[in-house]
LONU-673624 format. One record per residue (C-alpha): x, y, z; residue in three letters; chain; residue number from 1. Coordinates in steps of 0.1 Angstrom, whole numbers, always signed. Layout:
+-------+-------+-------+---------+--------+-----+
|    px |    py |    pz | residuo | cadena | num |
+-------+-------+-------+---------+--------+-----+
|     X |     Y |     Z |     Ala |      A | NUM |
...
+-------+-------+-------+---------+--------+-----+
This chain:
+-------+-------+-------+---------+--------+-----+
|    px |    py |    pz | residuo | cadena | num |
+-------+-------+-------+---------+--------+-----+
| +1273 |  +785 |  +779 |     Unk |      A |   1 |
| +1291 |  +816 |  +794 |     Unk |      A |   2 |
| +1284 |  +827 |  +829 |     Unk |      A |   3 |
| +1268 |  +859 |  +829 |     Unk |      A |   4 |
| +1240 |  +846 |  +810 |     Unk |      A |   5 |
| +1233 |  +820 |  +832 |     Unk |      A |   6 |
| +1237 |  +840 |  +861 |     Unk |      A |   7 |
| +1209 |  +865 |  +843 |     Unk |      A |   8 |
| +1189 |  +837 |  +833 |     Unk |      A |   9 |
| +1195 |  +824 |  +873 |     Unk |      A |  10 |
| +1181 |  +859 |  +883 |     Unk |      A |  11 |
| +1150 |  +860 |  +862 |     Unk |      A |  12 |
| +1141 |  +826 |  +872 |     Unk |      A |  13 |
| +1142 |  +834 |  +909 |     Unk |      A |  14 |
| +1124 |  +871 |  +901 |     Unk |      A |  15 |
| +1094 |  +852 |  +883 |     Unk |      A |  16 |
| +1090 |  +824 |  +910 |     Unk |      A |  17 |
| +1095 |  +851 |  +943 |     Unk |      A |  18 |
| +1075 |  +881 |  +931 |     Unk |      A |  19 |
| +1049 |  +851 |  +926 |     Unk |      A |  20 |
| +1052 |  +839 |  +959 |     Unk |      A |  21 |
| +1050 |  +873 |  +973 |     Unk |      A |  22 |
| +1016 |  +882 |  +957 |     Unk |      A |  23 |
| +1004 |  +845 |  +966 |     Unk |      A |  24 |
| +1013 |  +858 | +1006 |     Unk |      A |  25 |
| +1001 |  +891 | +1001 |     Unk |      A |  26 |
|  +967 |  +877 |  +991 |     Unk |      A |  27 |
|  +967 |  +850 | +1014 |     Unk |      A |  28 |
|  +977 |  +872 | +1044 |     Unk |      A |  29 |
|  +948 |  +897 | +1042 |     Unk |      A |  30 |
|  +950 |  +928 | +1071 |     Unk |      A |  31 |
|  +966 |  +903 | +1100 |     Unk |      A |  32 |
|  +989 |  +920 | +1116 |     Unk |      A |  33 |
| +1026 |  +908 | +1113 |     Unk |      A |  34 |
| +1042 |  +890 | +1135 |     Unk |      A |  35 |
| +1078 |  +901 | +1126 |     Unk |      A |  36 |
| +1071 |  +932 | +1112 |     Unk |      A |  37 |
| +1107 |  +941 | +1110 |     Unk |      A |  38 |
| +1112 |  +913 | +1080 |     Unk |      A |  39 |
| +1087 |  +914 | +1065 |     Unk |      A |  40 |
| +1076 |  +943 | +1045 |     Unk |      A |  41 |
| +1038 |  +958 | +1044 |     Unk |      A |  42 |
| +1024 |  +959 | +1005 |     Unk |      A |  43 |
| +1038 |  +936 |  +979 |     Unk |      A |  44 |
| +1049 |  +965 |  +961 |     Unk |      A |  45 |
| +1076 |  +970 |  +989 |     Unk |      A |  46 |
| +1088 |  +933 |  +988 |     Unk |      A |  47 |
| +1089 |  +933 |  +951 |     Unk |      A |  48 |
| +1108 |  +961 |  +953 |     Unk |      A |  49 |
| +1131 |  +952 |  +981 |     Unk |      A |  50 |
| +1135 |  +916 |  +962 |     Unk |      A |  51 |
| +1142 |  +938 |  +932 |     Unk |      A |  52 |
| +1169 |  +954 |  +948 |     Unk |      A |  53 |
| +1185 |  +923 |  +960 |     Unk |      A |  54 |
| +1186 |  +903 |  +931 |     Unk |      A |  55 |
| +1205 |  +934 |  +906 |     Unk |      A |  56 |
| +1229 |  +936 |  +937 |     Unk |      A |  57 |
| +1235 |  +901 |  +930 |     Unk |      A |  58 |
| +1237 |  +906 |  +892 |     Unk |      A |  59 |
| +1259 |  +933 |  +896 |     Unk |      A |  60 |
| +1285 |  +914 |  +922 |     Unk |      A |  61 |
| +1284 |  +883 |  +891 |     Unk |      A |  62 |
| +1294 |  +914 |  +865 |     Unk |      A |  63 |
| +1319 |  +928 |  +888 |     Unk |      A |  64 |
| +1332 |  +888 |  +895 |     Unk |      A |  65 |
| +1332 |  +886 |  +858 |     Unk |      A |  66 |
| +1349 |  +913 |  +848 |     Unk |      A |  67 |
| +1378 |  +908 |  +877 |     Unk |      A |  68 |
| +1381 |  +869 |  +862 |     Unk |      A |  69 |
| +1386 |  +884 |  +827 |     Unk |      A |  70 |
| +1413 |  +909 |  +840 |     Unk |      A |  71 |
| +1429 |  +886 |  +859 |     Unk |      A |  72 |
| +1429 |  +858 |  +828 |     Unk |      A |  73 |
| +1442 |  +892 |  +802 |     Unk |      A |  74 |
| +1472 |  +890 |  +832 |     Unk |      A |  75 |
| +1477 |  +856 |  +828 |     Unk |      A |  76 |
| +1481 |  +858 |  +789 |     Unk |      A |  77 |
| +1502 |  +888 |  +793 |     Unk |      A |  78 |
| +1526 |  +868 |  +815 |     Unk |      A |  79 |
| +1526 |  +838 |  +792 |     Unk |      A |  80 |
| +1535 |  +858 |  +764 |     Unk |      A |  81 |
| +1566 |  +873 |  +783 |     Unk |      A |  82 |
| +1577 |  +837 |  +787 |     Unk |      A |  83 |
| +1572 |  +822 |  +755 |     Unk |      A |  84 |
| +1593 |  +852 |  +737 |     Unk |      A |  85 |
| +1623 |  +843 |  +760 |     Unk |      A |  86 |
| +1610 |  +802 |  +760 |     Unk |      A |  87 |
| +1608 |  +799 |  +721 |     Unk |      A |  88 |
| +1650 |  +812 |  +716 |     Unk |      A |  89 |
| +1659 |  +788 |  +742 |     Unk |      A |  90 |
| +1644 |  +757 |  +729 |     Unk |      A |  91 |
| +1655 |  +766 |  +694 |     Unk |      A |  92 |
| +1693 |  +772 |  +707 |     Unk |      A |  93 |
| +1687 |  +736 |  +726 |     Unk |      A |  94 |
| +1672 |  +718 |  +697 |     Unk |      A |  95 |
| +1700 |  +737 |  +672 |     Unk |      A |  96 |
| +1730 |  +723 |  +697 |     Unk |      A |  97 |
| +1716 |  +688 |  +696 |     Unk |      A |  98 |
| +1716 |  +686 |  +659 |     Unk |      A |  99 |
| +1750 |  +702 |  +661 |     Unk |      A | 100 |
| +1762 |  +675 |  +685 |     Unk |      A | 101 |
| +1747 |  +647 |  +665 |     Unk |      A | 102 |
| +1762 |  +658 |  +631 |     Unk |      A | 103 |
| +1796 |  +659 |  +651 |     Unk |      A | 104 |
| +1793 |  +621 |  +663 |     Unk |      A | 105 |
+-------+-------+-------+---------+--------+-----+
């Protein structure tokens, strides 16, 4: 399978199991105060929405790494190509003289 739809696939797996978890807390916790109020986020609408946030920052870096991998293959290719139209003469010329050499013998 190709990457990006794993990595989505990846993502909405993770979105479906942690916005469940949050409401599961969020139900569980009731009006206690927090005790690290600083991580962790008042309604689950704010950490849904802050999970949100993290997880199409993560789909976005795996597009970006995607896109980079594809540029960087094209470049690849590109250089191949430059060496094959100066390889292919060569070998001819090579294989050309050997037959030469062997008719002359």
């Amino acid at each position: 399978a190709h990457f990006l739809p794993q990595i989505r696939s990846i993502l909405n797996d993770a979105r479906v199991q942690l916005f469940s978890k949050c409401e599961i807390y969020y139900k569980q916790k009731g009006y206690r105060a927090l005790t690290r109020p600083e991580l962790i986020h008042d309604t689950v609408e704010q950490c849904t929405d802050a999970l949100n946030t993290r997880l199409q920052s993560y789909r976005q870096q795996a597009e970006d790494y995607s896109k980079s991998c594809i540029e960087e293959f094209r470049d690849q290719l590109d250089v191949l190509s430059s060496l094959l139209v100066r390889i292919v003469p060569a070998l001819f010329n090579e294989f050309l003289r050997s037959e030469l050499d062997s008719l002359d013998s």
